[in-house]
Legacy VTK file of the C-alpha trace (Angstrom):
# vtk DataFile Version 3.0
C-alpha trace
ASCII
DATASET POLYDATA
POINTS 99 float
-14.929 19.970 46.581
-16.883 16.342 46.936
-15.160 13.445 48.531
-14.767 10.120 47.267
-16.496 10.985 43.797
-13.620 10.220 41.741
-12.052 6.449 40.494
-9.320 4.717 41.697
-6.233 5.473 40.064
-3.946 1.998 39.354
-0.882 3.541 38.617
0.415 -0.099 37.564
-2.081 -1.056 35.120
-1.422 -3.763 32.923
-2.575 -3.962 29.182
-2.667 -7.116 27.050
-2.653 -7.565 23.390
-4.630 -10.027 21.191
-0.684 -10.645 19.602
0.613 -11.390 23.255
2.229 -8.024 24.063
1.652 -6.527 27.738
2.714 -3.603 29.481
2.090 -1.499 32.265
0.540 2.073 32.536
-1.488 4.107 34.642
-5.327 3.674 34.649
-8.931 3.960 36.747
-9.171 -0.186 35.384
-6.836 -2.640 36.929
-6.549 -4.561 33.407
-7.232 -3.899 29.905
-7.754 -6.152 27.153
-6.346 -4.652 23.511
-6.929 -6.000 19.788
-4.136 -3.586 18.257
-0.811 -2.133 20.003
2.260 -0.762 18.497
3.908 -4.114 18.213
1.024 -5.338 15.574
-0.873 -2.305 13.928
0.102 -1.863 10.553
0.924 1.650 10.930
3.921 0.861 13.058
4.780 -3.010 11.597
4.279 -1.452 7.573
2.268 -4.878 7.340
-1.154 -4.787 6.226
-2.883 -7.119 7.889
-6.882 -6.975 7.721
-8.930 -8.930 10.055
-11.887 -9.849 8.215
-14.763 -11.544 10.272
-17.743 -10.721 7.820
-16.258 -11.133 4.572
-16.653 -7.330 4.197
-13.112 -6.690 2.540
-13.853 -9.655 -0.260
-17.073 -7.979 -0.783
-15.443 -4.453 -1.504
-13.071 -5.889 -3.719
-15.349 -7.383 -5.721
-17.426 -4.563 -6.128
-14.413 -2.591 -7.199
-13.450 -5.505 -9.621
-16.959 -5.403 -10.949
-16.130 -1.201 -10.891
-13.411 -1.438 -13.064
-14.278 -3.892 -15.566
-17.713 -1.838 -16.523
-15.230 0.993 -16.625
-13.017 -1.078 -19.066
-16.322 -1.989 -20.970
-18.038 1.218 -21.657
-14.468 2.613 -22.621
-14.737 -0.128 -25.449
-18.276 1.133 -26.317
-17.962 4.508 -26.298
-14.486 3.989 -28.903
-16.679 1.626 -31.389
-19.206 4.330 -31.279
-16.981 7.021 -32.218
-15.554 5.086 -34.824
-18.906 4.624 -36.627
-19.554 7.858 -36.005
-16.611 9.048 -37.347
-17.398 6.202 -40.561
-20.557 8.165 -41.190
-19.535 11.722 -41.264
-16.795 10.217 -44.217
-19.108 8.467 -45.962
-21.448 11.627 -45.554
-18.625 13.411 -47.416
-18.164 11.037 -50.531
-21.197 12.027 -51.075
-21.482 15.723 -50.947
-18.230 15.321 -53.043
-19.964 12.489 -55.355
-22.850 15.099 -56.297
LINES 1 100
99 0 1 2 3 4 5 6 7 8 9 10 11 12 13 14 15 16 17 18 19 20 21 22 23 24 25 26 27 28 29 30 31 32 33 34 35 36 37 38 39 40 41 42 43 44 45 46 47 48 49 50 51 52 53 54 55 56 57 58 59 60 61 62 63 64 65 66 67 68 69 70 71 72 73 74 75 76 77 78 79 80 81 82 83 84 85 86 87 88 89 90 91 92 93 94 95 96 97 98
């Protein structure tokens, strides 16, 4: 087996938090830097909380808004349509009864 090929192991590492949480654990880097930990992720908190730096989430809302209401639209138009539809084949039978 090679020498000296693998890292140093800090068995004391510490990890920091973008909330302010740190804690110690064993790593080949003497500190790490975290966004998320189990003090702030939503999965553990049950708070959504949705760090938007590009304006991506608005975006994807509003295309979902703009989703629905077309959905809500062409519901509307396809229920006028079947009504004169259905207008037409009654008036079609007044007259087969008419002659």
């Amino acid at each position: 087996m090679k020498t000296d090929i693998h890292p140093q192991y800090h068995s004391k590492s510490i990890v920091t938090c973008a909330c302010g949480k740190t804690f110690t654990t064993g790593s080949t880097v003497e500190s790490i830097s975290i966004e998320l930990c189990s003090a702030c992720h939503p999965f553990y908190t049950g708070q959504q909380k949705i760090v938007d730096t590009a304006r991506r989430v608005e975006k994807f809302q509003a295309r979902q808004e703009k989703k629905e209401d077309e959905k809500v639209l062409d519901h509307k138009a396809k229920q006028v349509k079947k009504a004169a539809r259905a207008k037409a084949r009654a008036d079609k039978k007044i007259k087969a009864t008419e002659a």
